[in-house]
ChimeraX commands (.cxc) that place a marker at each C-alpha (Angstrom):
marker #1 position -16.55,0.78,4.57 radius 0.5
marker #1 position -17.82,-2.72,4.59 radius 0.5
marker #1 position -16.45,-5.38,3.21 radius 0.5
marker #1 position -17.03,-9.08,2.34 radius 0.5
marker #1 position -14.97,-11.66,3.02 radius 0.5
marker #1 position -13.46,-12.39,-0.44 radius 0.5
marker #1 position -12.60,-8.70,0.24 radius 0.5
marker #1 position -10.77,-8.91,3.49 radius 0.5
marker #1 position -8.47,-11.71,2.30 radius 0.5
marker #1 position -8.30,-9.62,-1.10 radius 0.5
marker #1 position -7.30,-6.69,1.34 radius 0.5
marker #1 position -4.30,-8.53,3.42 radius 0.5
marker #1 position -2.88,-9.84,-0.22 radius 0.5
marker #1 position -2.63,-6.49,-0.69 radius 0.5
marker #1 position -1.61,-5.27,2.81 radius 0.5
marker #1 position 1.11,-7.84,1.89 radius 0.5
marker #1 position 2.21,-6.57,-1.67 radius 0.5
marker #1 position 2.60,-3.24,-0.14 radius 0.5
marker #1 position 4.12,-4.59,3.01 radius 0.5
marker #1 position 6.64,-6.70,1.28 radius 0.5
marker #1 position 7.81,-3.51,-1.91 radius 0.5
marker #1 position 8.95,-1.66,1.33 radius 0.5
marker #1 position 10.36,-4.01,3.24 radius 0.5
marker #1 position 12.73,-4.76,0.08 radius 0.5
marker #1 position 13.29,-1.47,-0.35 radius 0.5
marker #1 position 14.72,-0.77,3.05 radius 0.5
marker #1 position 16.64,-3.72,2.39 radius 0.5
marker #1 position 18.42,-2.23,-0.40 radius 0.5
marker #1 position 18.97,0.82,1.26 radius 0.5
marker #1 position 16.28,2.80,-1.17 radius 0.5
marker #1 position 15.99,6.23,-0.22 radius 0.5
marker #1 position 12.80,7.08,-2.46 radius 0.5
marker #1 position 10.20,5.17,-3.97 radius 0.5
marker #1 position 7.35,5.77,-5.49 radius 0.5
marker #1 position 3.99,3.44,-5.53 radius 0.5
marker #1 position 1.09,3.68,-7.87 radius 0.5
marker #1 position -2.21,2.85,-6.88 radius 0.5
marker #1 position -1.94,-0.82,-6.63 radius 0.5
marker #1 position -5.17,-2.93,-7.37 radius 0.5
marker #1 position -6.93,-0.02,-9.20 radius 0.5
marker #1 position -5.93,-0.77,-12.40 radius 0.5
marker #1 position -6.85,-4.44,-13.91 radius 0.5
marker #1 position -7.94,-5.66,-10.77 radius 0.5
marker #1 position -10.79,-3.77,-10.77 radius 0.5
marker #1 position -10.24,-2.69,-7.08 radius 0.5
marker #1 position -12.79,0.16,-5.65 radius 0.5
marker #1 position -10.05,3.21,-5.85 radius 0.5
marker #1 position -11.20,4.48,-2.34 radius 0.5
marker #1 position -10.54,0.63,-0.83 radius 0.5
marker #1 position -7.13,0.42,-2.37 radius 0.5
marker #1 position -6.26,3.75,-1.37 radius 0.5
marker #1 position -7.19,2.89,1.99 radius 0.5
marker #1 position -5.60,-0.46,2.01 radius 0.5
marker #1 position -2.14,0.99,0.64 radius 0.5
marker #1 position -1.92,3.81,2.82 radius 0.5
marker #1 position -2.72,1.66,6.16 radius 0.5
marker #1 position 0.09,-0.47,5.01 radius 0.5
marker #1 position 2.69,1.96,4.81 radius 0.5
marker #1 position 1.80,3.65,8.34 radius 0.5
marker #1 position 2.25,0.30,9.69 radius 0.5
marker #1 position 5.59,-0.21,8.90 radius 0.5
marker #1 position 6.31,3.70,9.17 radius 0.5
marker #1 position 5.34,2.91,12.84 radius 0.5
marker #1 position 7.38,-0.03,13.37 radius 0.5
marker #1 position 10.37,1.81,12.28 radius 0.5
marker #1 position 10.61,-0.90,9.51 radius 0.5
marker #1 position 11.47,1.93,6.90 radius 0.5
marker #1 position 12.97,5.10,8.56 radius 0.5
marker #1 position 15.41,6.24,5.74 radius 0.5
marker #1 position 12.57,5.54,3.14 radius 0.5
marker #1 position 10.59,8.42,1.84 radius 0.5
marker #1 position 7.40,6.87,0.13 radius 0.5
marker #1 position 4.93,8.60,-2.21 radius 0.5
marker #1 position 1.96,7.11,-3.13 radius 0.5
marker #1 position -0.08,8.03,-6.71 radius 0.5
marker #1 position -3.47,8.00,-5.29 radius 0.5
marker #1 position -5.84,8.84,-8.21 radius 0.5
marker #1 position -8.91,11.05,-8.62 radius 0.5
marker #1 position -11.40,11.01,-5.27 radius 0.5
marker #1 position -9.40,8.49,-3.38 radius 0.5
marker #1 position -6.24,11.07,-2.81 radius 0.5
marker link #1:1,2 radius 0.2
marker link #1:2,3 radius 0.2
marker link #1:3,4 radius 0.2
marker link #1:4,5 radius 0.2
marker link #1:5,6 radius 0.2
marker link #1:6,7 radius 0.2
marker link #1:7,8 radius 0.2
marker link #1:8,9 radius 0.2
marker link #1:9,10 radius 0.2
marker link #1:10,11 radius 0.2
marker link #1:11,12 radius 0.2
marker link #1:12,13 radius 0.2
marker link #1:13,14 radius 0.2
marker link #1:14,15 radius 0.2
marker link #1:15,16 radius 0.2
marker link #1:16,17 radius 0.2
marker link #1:17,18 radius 0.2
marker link #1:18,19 radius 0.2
marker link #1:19,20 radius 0.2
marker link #1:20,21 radius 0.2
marker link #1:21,22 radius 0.2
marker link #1:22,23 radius 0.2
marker link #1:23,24 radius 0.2
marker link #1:24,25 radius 0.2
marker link #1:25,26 radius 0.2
marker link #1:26,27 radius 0.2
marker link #1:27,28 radius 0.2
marker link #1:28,29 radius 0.2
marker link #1:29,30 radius 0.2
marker link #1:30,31 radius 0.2
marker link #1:31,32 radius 0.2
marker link #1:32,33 radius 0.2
marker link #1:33,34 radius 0.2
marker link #1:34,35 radius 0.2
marker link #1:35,36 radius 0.2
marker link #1:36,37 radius 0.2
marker link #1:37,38 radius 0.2
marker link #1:38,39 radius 0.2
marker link #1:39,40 radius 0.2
marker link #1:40,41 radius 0.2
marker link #1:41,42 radius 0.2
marker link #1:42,43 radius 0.2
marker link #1:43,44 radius 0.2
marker link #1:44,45 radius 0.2
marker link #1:45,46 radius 0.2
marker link #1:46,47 radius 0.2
marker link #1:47,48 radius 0.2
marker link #1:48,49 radius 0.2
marker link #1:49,50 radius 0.2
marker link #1:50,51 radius 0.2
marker link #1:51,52 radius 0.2
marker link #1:52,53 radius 0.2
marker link #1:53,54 radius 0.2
marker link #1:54,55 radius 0.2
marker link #1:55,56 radius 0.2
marker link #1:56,57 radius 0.2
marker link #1:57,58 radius 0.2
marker link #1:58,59 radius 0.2
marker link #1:59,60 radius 0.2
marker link #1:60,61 radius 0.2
marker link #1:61,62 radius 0.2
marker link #1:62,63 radius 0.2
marker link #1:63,64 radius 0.2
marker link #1:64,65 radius 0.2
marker link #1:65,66 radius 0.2
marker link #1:66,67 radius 0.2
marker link #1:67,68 radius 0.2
marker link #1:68,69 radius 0.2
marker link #1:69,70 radius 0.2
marker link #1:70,71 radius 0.2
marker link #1:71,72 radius 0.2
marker link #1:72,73 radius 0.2
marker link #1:73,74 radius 0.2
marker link #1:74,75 radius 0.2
marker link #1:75,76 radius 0.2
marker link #1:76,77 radius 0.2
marker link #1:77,78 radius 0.2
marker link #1:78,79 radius 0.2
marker link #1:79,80 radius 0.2
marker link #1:80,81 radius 0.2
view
């Protein structure tokens, strides 16, 4: 998927959103959370994009160990699940 450069930085705000929900979460010792589709709402994003986006967030800091206690389910809607 290609994307244009109001895109990319659109794309690490949103890398960051996600980034920054989980890394407050593990903070406060959360045990569950649960994220919607964030940006595919009233921002309009392309569900597929923010699906991707989210989800390449959270194995990021799955793979840092960053949030090891923290089971995360995502709401991905319709074709982007």
């Amino acid at each position: 998927m290609c994307v244009s450069g109001r895109e990319q930085s659109d794309v690490a705000a949103l890398r960051a959103v996600v980034q920054t929900v989980l890394a407050d979460a593990a903070a406060l010792h959360v045990k569950s959370l649960a994220l919607p589709l964030i940006g595919a709402g009233k921002a309009q994003w392309p569900a597929a994009l923010a699906a991707k986006t989210q989800v390449a967030a959270i194995c990021a800091l799955a793979s840092q160990g960053a949030c090891e206690q923290l089971k995360v389910k995502s709401a991905l809607a319709g074709s982007a699940a």
